[in-house]
Backbone as numpy.savetxt, mean C-alpha at the origin, in Angstrom:
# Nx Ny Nz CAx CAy CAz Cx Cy Cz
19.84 2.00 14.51 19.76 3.35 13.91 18.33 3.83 13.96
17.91 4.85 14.61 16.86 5.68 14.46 16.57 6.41 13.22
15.20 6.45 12.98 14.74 7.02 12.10 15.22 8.52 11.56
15.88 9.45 13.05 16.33 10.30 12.96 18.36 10.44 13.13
18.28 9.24 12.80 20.18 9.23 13.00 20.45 9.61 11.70
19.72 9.78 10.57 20.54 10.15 9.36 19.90 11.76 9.29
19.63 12.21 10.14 19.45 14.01 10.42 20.93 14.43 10.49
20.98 15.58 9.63 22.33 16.71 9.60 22.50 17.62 10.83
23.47 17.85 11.00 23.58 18.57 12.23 23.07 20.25 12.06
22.50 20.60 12.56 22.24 22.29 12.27 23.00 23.01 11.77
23.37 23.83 11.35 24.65 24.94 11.52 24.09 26.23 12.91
25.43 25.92 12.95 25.51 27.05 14.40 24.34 26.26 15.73
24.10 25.21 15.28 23.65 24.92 16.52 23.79 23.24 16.94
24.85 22.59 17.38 25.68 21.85 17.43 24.89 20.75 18.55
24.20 21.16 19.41 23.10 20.56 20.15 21.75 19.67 19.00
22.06 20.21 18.05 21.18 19.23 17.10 21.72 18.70 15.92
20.56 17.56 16.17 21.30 16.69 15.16 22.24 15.91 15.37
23.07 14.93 14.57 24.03 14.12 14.74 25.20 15.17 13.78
26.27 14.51 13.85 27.45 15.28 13.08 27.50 14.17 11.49
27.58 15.06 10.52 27.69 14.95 8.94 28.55 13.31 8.86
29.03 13.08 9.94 30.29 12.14 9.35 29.47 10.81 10.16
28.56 10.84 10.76 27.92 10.03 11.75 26.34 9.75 10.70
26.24 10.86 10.07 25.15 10.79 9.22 25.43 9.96 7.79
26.35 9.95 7.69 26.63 9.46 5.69 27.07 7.84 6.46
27.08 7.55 7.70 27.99 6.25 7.88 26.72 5.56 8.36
25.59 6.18 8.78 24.33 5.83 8.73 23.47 5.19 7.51
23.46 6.34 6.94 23.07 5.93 5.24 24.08 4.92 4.59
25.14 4.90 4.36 26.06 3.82 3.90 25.23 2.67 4.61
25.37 2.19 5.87 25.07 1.30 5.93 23.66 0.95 5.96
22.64 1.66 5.78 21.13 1.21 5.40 21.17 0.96 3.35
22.10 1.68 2.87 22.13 1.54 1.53 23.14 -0.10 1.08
23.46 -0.32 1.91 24.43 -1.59 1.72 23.55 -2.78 1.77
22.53 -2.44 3.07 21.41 -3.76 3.58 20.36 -4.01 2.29
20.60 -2.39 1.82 19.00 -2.37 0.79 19.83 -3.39 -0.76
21.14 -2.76 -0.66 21.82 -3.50 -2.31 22.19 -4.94 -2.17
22.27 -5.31 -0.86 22.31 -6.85 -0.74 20.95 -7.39 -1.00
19.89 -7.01 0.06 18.44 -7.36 -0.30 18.22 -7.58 -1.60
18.60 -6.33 -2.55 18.34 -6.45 -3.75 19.47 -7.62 -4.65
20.40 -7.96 -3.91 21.02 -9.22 -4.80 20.59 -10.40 -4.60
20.14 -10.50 -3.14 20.27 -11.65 -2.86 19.03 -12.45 -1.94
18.34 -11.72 -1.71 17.02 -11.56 -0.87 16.13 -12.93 -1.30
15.23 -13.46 -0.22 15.62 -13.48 1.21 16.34 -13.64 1.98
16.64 -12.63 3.05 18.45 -13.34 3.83 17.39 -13.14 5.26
18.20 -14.04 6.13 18.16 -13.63 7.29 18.91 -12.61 8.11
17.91 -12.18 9.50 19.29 -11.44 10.32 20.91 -11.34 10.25
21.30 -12.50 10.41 22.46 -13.08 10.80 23.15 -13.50 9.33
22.74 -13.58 8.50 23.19 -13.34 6.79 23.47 -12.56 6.72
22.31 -11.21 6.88 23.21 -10.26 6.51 24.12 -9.17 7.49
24.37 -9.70 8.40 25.05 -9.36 9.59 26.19 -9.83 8.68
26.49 -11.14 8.48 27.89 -11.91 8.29 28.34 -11.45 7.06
27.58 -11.13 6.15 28.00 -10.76 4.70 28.75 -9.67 4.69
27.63 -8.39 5.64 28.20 -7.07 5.74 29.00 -6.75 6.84
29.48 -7.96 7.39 30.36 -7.63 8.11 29.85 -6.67 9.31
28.74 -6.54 9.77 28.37 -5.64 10.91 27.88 -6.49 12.12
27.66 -5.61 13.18 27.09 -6.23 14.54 25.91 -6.43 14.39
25.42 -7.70 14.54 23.78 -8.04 14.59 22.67 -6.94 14.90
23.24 -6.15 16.20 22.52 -5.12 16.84 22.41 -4.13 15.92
23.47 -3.76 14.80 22.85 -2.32 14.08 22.37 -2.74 12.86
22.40 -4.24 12.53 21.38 -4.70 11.39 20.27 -4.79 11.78
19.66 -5.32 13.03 18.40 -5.24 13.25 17.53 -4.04 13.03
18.19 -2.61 13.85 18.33 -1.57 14.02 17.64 -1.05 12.20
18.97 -1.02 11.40 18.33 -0.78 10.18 16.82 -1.11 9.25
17.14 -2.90 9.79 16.03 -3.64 9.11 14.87 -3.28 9.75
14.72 -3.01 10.78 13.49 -2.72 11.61 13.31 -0.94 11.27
13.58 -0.33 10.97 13.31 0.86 10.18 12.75 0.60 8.70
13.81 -0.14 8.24 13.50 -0.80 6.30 11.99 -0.95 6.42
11.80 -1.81 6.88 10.48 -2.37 7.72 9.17 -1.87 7.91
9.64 -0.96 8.97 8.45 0.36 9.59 8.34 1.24 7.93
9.41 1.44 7.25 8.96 2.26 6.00 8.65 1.57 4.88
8.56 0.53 5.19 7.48 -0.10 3.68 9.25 -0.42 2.58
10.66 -0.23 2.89 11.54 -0.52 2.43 12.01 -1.89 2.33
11.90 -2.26 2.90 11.89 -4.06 3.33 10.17 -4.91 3.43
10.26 -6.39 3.54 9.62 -6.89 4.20 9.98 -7.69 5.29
9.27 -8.80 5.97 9.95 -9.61 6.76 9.12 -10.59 6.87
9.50 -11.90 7.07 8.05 -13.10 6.24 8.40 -14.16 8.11
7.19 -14.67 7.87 7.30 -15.45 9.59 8.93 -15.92 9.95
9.32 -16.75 8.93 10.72 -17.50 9.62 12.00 -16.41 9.56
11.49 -14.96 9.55 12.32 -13.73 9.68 13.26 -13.76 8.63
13.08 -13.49 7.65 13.96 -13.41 6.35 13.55 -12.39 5.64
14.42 -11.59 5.45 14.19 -10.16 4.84 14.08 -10.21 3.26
13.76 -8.98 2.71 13.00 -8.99 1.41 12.71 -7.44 1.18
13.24 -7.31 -0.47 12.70 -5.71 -0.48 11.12 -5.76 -0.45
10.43 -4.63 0.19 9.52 -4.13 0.43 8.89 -3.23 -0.65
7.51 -2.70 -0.92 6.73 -2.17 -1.79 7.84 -0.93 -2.48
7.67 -0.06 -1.53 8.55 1.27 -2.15 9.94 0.78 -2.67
10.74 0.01 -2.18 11.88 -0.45 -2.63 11.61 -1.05 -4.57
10.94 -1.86 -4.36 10.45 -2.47 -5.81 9.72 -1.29 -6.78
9.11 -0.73 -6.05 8.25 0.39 -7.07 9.81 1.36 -7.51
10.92 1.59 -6.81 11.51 2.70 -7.07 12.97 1.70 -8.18
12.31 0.87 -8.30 13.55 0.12 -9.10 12.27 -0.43 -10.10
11.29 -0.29 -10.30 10.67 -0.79 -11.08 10.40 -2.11 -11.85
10.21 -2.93 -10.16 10.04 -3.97 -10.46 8.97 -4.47 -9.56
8.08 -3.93 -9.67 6.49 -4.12 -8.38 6.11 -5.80 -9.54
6.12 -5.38 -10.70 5.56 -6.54 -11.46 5.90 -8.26 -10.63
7.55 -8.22 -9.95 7.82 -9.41 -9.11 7.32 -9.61 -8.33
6.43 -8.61 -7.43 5.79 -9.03 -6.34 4.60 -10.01 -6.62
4.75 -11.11 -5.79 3.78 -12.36 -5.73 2.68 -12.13 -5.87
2.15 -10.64 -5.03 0.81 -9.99 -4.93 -0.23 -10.07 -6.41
1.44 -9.23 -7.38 0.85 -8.89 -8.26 0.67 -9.77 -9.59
2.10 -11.03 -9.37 1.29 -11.94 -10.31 0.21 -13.13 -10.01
-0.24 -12.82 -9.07 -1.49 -13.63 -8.34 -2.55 -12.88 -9.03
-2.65 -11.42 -8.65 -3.51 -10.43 -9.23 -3.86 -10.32 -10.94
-2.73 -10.79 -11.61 -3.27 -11.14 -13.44 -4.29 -12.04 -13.31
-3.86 -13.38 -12.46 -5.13 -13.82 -12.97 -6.20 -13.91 -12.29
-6.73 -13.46 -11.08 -8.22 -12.64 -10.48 -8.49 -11.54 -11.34
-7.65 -10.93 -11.91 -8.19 -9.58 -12.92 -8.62 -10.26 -13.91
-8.11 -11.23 -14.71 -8.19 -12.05 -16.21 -9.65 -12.87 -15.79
-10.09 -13.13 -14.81 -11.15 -13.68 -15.00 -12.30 -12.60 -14.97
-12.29 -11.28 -13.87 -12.72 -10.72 -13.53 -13.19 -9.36 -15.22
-11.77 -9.24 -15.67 -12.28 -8.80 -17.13 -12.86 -9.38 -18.27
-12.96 -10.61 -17.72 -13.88 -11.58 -18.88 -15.10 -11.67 -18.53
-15.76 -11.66 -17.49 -16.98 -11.50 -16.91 -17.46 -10.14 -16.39
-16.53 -9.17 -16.64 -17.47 -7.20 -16.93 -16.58 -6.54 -17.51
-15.51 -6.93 -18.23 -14.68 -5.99 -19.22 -14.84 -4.59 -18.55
-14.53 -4.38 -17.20 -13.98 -3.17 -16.56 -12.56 -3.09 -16.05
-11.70 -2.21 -15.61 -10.35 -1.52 -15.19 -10.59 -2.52 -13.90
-9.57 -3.30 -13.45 -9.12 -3.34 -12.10 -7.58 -3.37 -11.78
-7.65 -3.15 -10.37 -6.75 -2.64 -10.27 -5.91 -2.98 -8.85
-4.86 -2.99 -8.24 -4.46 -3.37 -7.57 -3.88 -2.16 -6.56
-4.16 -1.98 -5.29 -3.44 -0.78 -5.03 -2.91 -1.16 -3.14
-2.18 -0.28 -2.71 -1.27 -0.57 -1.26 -1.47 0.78 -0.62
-1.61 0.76 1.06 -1.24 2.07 1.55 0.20 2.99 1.38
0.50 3.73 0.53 1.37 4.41 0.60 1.56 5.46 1.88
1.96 5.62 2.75 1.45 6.68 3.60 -0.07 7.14 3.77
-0.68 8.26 3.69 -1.50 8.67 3.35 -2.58 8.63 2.03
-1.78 7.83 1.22 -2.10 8.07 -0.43 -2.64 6.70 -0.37
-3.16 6.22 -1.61 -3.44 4.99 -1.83 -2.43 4.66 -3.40
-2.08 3.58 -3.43 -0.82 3.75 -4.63 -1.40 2.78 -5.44
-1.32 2.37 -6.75 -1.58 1.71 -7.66 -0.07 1.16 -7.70
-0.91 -0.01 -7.44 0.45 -0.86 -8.37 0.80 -2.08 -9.40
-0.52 -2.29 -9.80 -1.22 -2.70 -10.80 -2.12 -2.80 -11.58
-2.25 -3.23 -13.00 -4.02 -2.65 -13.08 -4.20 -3.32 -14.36
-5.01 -3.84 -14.40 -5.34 -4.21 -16.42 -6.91 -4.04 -16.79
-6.43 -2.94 -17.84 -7.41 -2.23 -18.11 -8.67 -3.11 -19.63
-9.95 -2.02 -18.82 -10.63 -2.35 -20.04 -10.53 -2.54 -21.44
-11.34 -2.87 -22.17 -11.37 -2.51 -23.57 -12.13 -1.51 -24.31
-12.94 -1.03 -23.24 -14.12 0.05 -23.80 -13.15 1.27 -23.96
-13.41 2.39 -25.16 -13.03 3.33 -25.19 -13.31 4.81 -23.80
-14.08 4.69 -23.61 -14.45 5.61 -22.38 -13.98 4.46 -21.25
-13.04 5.06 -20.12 -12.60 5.02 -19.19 -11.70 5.72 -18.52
-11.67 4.88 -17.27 -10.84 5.89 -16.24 -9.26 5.66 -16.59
-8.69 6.96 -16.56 -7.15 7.17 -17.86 -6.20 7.45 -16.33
-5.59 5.92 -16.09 -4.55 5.69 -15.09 -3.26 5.08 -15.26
-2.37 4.80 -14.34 -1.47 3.95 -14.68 -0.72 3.53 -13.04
-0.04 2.70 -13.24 0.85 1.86 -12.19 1.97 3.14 -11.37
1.72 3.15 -10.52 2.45 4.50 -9.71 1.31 5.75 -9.27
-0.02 5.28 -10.21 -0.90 6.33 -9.56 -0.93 6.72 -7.95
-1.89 7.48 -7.43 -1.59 7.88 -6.19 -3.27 8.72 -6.20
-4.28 8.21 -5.13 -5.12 9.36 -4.89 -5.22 9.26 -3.47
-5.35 10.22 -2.33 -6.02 10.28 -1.22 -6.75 9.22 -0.19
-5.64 8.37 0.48 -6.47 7.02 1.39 -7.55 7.74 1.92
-8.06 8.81 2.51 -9.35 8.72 2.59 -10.53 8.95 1.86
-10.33 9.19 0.79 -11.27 9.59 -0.33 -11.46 8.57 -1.37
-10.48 7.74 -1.55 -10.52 6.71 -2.69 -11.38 5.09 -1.89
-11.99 4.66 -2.77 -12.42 2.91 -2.21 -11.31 2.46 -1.46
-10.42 2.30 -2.58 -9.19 1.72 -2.19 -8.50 1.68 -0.44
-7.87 3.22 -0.50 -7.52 3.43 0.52 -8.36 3.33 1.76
-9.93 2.94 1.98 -10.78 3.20 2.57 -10.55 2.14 3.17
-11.13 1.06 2.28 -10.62 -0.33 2.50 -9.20 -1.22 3.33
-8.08 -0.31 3.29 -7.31 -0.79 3.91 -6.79 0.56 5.08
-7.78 1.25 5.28 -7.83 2.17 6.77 -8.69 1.49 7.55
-9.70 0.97 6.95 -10.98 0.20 8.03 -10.21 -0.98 8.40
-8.99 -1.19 7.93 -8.37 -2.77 8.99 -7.15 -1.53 9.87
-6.56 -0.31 9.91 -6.16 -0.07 11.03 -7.23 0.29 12.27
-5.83 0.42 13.31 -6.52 0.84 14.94 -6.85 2.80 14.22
-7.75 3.32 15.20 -8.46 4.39 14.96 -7.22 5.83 15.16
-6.57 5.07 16.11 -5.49 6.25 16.41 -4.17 6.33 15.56
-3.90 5.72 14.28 -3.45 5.26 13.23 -3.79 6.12 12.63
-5.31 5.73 11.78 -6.00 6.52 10.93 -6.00 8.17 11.61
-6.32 8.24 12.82 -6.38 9.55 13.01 -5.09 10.48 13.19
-4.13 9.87 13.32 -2.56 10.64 13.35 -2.11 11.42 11.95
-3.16 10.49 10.96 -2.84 10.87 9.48 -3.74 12.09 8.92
-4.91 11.65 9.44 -6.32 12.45 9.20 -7.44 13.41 10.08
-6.85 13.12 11.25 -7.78 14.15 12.10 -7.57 15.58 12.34
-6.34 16.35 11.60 -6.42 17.64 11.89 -6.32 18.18 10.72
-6.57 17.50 9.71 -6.99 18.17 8.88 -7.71 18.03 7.65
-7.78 19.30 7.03 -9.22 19.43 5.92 -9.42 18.28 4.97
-10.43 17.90 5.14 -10.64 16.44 4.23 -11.68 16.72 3.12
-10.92 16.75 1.98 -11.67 17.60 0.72 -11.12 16.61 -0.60
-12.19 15.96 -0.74 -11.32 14.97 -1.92 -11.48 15.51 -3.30
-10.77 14.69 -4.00 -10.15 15.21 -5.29 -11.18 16.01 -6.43
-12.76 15.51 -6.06 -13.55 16.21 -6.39 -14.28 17.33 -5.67
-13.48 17.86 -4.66 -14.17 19.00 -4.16 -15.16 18.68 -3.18
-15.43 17.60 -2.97 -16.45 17.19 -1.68 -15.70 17.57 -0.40
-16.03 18.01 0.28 -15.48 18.07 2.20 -16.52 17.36 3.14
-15.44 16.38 3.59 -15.96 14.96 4.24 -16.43 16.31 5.81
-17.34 15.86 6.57 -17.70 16.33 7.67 -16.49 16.21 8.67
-15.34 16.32 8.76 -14.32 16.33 10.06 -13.79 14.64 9.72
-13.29 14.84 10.53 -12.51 13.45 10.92 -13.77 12.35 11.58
-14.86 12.96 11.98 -16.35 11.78 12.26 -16.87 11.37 11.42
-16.81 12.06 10.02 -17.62 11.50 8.96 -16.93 10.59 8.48
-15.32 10.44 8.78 -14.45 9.55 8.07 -14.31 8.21 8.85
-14.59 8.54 10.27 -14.54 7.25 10.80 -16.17 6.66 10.60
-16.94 7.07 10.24 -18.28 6.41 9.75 -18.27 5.72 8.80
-17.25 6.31 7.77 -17.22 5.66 6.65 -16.64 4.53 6.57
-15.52 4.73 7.53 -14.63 3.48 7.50 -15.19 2.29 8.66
-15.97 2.75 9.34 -17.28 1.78 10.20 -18.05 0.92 9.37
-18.54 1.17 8.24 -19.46 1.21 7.18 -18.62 -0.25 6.40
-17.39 0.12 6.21 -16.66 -0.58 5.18 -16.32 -1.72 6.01
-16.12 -1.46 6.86 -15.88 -2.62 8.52 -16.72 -3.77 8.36
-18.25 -2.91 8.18 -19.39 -3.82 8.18 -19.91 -4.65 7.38
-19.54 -3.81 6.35 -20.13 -4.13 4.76 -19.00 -5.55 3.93
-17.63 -5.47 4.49 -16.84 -5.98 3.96 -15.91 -5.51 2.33
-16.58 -4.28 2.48 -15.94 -3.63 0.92 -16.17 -2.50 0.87
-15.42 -1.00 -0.42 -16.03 -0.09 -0.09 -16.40 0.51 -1.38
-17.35 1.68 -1.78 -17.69 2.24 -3.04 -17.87 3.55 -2.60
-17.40 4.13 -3.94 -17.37 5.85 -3.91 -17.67 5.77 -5.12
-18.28 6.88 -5.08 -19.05 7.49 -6.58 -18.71 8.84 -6.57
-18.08 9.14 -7.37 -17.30 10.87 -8.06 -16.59 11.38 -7.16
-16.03 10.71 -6.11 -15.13 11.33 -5.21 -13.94 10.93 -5.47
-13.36 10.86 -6.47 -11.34 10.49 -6.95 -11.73 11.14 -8.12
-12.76 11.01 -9.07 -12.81 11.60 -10.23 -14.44 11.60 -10.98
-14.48 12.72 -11.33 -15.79 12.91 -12.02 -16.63 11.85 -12.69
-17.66 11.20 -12.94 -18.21 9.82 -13.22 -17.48 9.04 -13.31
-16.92 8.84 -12.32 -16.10 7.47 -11.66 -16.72 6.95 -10.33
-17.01 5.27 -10.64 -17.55 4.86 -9.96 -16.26 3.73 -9.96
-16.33 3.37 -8.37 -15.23 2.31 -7.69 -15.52 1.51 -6.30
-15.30 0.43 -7.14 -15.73 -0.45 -5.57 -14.37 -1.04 -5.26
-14.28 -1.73 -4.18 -12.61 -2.06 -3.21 -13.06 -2.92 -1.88
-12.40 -4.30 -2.13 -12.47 -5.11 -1.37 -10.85 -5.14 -0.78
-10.71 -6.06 0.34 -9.74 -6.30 0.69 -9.04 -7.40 0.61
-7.40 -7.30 0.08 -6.70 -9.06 -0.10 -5.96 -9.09 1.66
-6.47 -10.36 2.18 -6.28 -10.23 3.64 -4.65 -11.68 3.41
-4.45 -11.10 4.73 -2.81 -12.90 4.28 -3.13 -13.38 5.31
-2.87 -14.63 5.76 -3.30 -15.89 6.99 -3.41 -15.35 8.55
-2.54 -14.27 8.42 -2.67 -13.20 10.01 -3.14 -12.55 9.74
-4.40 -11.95 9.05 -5.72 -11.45 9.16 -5.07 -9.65 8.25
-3.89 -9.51 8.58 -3.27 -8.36 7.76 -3.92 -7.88 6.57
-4.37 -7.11 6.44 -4.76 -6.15 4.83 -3.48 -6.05 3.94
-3.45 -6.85 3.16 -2.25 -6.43 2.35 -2.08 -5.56 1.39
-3.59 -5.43 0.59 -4.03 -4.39 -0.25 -5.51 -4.53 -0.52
-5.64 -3.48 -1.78 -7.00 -3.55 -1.78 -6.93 -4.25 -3.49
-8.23 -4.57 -3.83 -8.50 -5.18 -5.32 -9.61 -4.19 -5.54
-9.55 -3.38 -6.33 -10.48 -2.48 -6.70 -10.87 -2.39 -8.30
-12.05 -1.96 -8.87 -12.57 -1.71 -10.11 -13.43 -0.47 -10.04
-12.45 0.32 -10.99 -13.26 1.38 -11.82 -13.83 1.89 -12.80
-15.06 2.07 -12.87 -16.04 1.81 -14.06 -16.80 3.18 -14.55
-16.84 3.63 -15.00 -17.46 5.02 -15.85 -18.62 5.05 -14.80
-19.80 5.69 -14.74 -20.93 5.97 -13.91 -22.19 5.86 -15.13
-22.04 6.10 -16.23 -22.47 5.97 -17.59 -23.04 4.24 -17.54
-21.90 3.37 -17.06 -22.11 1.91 -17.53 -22.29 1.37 -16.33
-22.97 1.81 -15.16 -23.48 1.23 -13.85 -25.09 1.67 -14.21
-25.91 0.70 -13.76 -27.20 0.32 -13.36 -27.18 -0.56 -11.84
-28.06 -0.47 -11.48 -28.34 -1.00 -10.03 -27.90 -2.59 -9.93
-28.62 -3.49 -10.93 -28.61 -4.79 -11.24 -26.63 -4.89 -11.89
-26.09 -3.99 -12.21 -24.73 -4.36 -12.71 -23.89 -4.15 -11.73
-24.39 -3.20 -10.76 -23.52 -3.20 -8.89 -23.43 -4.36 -8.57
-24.37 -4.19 -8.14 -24.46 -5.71 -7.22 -24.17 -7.08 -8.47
-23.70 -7.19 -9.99 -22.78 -8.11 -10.06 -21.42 -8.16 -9.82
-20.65 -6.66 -10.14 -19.41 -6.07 -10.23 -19.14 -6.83 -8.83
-19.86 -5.73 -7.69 -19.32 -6.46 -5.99 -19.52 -7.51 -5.79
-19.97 -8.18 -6.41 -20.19 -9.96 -5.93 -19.00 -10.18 -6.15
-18.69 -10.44 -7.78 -17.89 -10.98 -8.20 -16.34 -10.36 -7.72
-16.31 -9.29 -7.43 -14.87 -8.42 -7.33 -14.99 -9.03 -5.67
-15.92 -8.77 -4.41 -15.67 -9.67 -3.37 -15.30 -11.64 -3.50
-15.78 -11.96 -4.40 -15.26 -13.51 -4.82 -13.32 -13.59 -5.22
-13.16 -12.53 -5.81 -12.31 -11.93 -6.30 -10.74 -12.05 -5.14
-11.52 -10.68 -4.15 -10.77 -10.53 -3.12 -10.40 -11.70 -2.83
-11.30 -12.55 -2.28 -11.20 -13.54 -1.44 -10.40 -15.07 -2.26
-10.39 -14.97 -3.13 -9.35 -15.88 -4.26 -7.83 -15.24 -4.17
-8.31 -14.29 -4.13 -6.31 -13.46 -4.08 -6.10 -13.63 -3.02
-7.07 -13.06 -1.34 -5.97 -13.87 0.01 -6.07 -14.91 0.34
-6.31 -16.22 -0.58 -5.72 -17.65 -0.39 -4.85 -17.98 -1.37
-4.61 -16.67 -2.44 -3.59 -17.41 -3.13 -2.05 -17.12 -2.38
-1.99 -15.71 -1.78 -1.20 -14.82 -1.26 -0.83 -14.95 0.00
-1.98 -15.92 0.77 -2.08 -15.89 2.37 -0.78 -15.73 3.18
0.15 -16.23 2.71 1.03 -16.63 3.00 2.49 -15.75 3.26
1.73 -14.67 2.56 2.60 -12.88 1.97 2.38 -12.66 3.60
3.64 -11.88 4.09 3.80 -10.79 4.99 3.12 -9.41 4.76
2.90 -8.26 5.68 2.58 -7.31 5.34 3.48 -6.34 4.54
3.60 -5.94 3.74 4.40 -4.45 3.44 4.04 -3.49 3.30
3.23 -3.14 3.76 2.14 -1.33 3.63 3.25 -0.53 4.03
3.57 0.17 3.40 4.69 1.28 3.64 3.59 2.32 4.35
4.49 2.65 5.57 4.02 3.98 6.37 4.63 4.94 6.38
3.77 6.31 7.34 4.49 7.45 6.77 5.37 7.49 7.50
């Protein structure tokens, strides 16, 4: 099944599209793969071929869409698994391995600078929160789990654009206006691949007032054993409670950080949901 087999047929123009009855038998059966996943997951190919009673060829078909949209995962010995958006829309991201690996890199990480961190994934274009345990200081940055700001404007999302290929990033971002949430306009689509050159180099990334007014955020990357970006580990801290000497502890420790979560995780498949 193609991405476009669950398209309606036009009216009055019969050359497009598939026909209504070809379309709902489409969706039935991608909604059948997703409610098994969700009973019974991990299955293999051929599990859930046999369960649902279908031809191997249009389970693949599905799962390899599930897949491409961040709906599924798929782990080396090919065994399927709901995927990011699947769990976020049933509200259960908390099961992902990612994220109870991530309590305790945050639990140490808030005991040694009592700042917000946070856990976040490429959503399409967006950068998504999908975890986070927050400070104790009364002044802070006022978020929650499902947030969403701008992959090119946020640390976060920065961080896991500098591990795609360039023609990736640019399918999403090169034609158009790049103006982040604070009103800054990035120089074109060159200033963005600089940035994400930068983060390449540096191994992490920081923005200062560009997601939100004295908000300061740094963002490393959790990598899995095939070198994959799985997400980013990020902390956001008022601009008020940064000094020069408290940077450079935050990024030490939040890069020590990263790098504790992709050996705990290594082992995680990718699920970056795309657009």
């Amino acid at each position: 099944m193609s991405e476009t087999s669950i398209e309606l047929a036009v009216a009055g123009q019969p050359g497009r599209g598939v026909s209504v009855r070809s379309a709902s038998v489409g969706v039935h059966t991608t909604l059948r793969v997703l409610d098994l996943l969700a009973a019974r997951a991990p299955l293999g190919l051929s599990d859930i071929a046999r369960e649902l009673e279908l031809p191997k060829s249009t389970v693949h078909r599905v799962c390899s869409v599930l897949v491409q949209r961040g709906w599924a995962i798929r782990d080396n010995e090919g065994h399927f698994d709901l995927g990011i958006r699947a769990l976020r829309l049933a509200g259960r991201a908390e099961e992902l391995p990612i994220v109870v690996a991530f309590r305790t890199v945050a639990a140490e990480f808030l005991a040694r600078h009592d700042e917000t961190v946070c856990l976040a994934v490429l959503d399409g274009s967006e950068s998504l929160f999908v975890a986070l345990e927050e400070t104790s200081h009364p002044v802070r940055l006022v978020t929650h789990v499902g947030s969403k700001t701008p992959a090119f404007a946020s640390a976060s999302g920065r961080v896991v654009l500098a591990s795609e290929p360039e023609a990736a990033v640019a399918a999403r971002f090169a034609d158009g206006p790049l103006v982040t949430p604070t009103g800054r306009r990035l120089n074109g689509f060159p200033e963005l691949q600089a940035i994400l050159s930068e983060v390449r180099a540096n191994g992490y990334a920081e923005n200062w007032e560009e997601t939100a007014v004295g908000l300061f955020a740094a963002s490393v990357p959790v990598v899995n054993d095939q070198g994959d970006v799985l997400a980013a580990l990020t902390t956001c801290v008022p601009t008020s409670r940064m000094t020069p000497d408290r940077r450079t502890a935050i990024v030490t420790d939040l890069r020590s950080g990263g790098e504790r979560l992709s050996r705990l995780v290594g082992w995680l498949p990718s699920f970056a949901a795309r657009s």
